[in-house]
N, C-alpha and C positions, 0 to 999 in steps of 0.2 A: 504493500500500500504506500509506504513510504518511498520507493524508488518509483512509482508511477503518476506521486504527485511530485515529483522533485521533475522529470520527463514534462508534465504537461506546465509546470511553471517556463521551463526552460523555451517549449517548442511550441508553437501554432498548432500542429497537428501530432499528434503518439500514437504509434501503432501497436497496439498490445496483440501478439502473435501466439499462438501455442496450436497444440492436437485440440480437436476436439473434445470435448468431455474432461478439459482438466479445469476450468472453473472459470476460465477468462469473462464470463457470462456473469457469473456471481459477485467476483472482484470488481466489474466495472458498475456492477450497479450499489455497491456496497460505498464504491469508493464516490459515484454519482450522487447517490443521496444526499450525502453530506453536504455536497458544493450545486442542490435546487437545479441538478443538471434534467437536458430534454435526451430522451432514450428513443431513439429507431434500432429496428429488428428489420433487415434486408431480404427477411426469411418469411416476413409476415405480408400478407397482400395488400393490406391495408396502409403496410407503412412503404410498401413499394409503390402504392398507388399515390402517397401524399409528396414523395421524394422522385415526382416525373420529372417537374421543373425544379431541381433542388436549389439554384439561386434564387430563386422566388421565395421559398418555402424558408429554405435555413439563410439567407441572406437578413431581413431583418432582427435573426434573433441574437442573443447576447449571454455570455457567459459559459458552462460548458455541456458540451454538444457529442454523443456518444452516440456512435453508428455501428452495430452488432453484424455482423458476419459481410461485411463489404465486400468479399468477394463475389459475390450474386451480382454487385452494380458498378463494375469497374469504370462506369463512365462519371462516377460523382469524382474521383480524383482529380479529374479537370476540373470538376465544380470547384472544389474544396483550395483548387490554387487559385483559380480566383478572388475567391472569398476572403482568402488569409491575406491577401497580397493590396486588399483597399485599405486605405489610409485610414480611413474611422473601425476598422474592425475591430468588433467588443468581444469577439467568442473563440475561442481554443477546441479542439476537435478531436474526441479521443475513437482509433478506430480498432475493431478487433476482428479477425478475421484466421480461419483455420488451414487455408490453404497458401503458405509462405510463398511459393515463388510466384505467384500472380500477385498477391499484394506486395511481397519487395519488388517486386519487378517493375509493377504499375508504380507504387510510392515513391520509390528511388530516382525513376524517371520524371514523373509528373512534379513531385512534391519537393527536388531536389534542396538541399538548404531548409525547409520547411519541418521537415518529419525527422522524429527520432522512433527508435525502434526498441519495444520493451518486449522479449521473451518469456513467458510464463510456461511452466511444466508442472506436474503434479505435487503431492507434497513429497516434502525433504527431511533430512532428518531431524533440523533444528526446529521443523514445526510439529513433527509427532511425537517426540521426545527419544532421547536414545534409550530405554526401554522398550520400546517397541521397535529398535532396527530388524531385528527377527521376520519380523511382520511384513514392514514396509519392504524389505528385500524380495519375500515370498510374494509378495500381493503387488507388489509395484504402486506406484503415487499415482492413479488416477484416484479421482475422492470417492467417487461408488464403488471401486473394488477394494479400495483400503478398509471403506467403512461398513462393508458389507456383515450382515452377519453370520455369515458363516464362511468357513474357505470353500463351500460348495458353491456358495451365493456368488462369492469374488471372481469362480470360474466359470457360473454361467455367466455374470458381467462381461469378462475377457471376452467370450467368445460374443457373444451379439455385439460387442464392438468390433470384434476384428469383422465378422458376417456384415456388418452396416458398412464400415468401412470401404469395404470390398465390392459391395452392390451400390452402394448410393454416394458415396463420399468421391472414390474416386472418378466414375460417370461425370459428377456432376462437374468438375473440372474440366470436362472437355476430352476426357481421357479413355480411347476403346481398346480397355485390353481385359479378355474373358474373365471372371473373379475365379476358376477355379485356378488359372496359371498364372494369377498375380498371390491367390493364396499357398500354390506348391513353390513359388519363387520366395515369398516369404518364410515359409519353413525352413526353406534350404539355407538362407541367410540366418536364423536362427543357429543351426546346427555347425554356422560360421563363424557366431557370435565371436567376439573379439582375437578373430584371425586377419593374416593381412588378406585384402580383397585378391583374388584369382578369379578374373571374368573369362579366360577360357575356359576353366574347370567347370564354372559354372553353367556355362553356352554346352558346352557336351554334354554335361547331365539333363539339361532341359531339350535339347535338342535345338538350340536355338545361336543365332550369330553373335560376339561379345558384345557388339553394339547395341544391342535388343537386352539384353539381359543392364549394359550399362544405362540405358533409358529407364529400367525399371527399378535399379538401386535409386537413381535420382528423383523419381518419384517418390519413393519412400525415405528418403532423406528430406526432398522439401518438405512432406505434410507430417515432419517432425515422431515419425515412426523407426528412422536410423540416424546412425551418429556415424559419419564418419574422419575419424581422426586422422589428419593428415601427417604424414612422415616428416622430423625434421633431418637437413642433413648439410653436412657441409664441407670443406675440403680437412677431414685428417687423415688420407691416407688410408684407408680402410672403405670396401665396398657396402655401401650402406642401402638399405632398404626404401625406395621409391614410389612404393605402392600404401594406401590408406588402408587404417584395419576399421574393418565394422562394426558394431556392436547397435541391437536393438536398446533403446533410451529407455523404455519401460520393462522391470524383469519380471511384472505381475504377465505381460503381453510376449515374453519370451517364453517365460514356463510353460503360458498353456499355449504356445506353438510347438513346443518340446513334449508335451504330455504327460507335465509334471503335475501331479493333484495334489498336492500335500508339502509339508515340512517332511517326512521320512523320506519320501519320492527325492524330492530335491537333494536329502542328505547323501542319497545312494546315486545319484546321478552323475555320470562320465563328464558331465559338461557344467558342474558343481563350482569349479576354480574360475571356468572362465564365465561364469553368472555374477560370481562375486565381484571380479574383476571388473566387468561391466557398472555392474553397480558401484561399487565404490567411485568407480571415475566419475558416474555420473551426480555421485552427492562432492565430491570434491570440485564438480565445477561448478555447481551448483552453490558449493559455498565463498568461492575464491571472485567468481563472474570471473574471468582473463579474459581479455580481448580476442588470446589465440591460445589454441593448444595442440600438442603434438606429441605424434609419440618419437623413437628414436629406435635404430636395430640396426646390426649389419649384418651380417653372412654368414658372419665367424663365430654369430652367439651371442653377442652379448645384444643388451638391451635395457630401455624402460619404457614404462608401461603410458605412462604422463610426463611433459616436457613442458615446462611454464618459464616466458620472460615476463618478470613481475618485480618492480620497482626498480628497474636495472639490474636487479641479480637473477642468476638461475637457476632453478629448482625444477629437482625430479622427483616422479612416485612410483614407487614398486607394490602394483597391488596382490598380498600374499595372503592364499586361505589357509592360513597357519597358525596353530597358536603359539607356537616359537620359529616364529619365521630366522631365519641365517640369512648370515651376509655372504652375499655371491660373489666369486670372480667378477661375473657382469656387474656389477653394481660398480667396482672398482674402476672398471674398464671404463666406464660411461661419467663415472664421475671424472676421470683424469683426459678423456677425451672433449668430452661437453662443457670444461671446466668449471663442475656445479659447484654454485656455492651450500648446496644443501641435499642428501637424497630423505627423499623418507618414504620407510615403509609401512605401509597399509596393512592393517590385518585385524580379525574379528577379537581380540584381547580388550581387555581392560585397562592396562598399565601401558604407559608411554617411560620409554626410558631412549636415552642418547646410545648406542652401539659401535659408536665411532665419533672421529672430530669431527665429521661433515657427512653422517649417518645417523637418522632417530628412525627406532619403531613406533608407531604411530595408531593409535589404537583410530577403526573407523569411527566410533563413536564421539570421537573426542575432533572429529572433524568439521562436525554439523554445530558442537557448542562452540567451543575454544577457538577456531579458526577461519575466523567472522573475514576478516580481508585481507588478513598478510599472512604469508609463511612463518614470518618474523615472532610472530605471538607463539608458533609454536614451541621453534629452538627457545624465549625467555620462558616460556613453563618449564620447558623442560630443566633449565635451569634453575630455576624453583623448586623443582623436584629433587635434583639432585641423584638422576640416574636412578630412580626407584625400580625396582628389579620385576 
């Protein structure tokens, strides 16, 4: 709430971004009430029918102005630079919309200098509390399957979202591609889950060209269903990995692609490390925001998992489902390569202790409270601690 009234002071128009179903609907009219805002829905006939002549309509009014799933009406972005751009303009415009690369696409163009861009994802761990990390990991942060009550309930959730997705969501973007082979390309991308991307590997199994199959990760990257982390790399002499690794953004919507029903399922599952793995990265950047992230690898082996430039220094994360994770050759490697000034490792423990000069185990939970905007907060706890074991 706080970063998207700090956005709409800053900007003329905000674009509040996320998947469907993760609350941007609730946020906006929670954060509207407050500031006597007028609410349109793009999705409603009546409020498409009032917003034909939208200069007419929203030209004389004043103060702030919330327009719900603007991708349905891409021709108001025109309106909206108008609007913002007369000299007596009294009103700020907040806009929300599920289908990222039509509305970056459309805003970035239309609205250039005008619009700033607010990302919302499900909940995190600093807002369920790290008592229920368990939970949140299992179910994933959309707010009906978190809140669901039962892990039955969470996974029929999962599923008519991924089923709605598939039939109506992506259609409606303009987009024909059958739902049974955009849902057997998503499985397959699951069971990839934080592997580096192989688009001929995957073109052979589906029977399809790289190009076709690379059209269909981009889909599911813009409407905010994939994450894919780009490789960092740079000249030290060592052949380094060039391709992006994958990972689904939600592991409530990875599990039941996987055909995990439970806490025991998941405990016993082959693809256990790299869920967590997933997960962690995605509350670490969730709590850090960086402008960019990466990961890093070369040929020889060594690796990490997360690559952050963050206040001029660099810092890495090894994400470890271990509860006495060790320190790796790789970690050595990448720290003396990357010249970090920090690695830290990731892991489902309790205790954070230092394991090296420029090495902390890093418990995930202590990632969503303690580790609000710097890395820095972390190494001074930790020295507060005093290397607790």
């Amino acid at each position: 709430m706080a970063r998207l009234g700090e956005a709409c002071g800053r900007s003329p128009v905000t674009a509040l971004l996320g998947p469907r179903q993760c609350g941007k609907t609730t946020l906006a009219r929670q954060f509207g009430d407050s500031r006597n805002a007028v609410y349109f829905d793009c999705e409603s006939q009546a409020d498409l029918r009032r917003l034909e002549n939208p200069e007419l309509v929203l030209g004389p009014m004043t103060g702030l102005i919330i327009i719900d799933e603007i991708q349905a009406m891409p021709n108001l972005f025109k309106a909206l630079r108008v609007l913002v751009d007369r000299p007596e303009a009294g009103s700020r415009f907040l806009v929300l919309g599920s289908a990222s690369p039509q509305v970056v696409r459309s805003a970035s163009e239309t609205l250039a200098g005008r619009v700033e861009f607010v990302e919302l994802s499900g909940f995190d761990l600093s807002e369920v509390g790290e008592e229920r990390l368990d939970e949140l990991w299992l179910r994933g942060g959309f707010p009906r399957a978190f809140l669901a009550a039962s892990n039955a309930d969470s996974i029929a959730w999962h599923e008519g979202f991924i089923r709605t997705f598939l039939e109506r969501d992506i259609p409606q973007l303009g987009i024909t591609i059958p739902s049974t082979a955009m849902r057997r390309f998503w499985t397959m991308v699951a069971h990839y889950h934080g592997q580096v991307w192989n688009a001929s590997e995957l073109a052979r199994s589906m029977g399809l060209s790289g190009k076709t199959v690379r059209s269909y990760l981009d889909i599911l990257s813009g409407t905010f269903m994939v994450r894919q982390v780009q490789p960092w790399y740079e000249n030290i002499g060592k052949r380094q990995v060039k391709a992006p690794k994958v990972y689904l953004r939600d592991t409530g919507l990875l599990h039941s692609l996987l055909g995990i029903n439970g806490r025991q399922g998941l405990l016993g599952h082959p693809r256990i490390g790299a869920s967590w793995e997933g997960f962690a990265i995605e509350q670490t950047l969730k709590s850090l925001k960086p402008s960019e992230a990466y990961f890093w690898a070369t040929y020889s082996g060594a690796e990490v998992d997360l690559f952050l430039l963050h206040g001029g220094k660099r810092y890495a994360f090894e994400m470890k489902f271990n509860e006495a994770p060790k320190i790796t050759r790789s970690m050595r490697v990448a720290i003396d390569c990357l010249g970090l000034d920090h690695l830290f490792v990731v892991y489902p423990g309790i205790h954070a202790y230092p394991a090296d000069n420029r090495i902390s185990v890093v418990p995930l939970r202590m990632i969503g409270t303690h580790f609000k905007s710097d890395p820095r907060e972390i190494t001074a706890f930790l020295g507060e601690e005093g290397g607790r074991p």
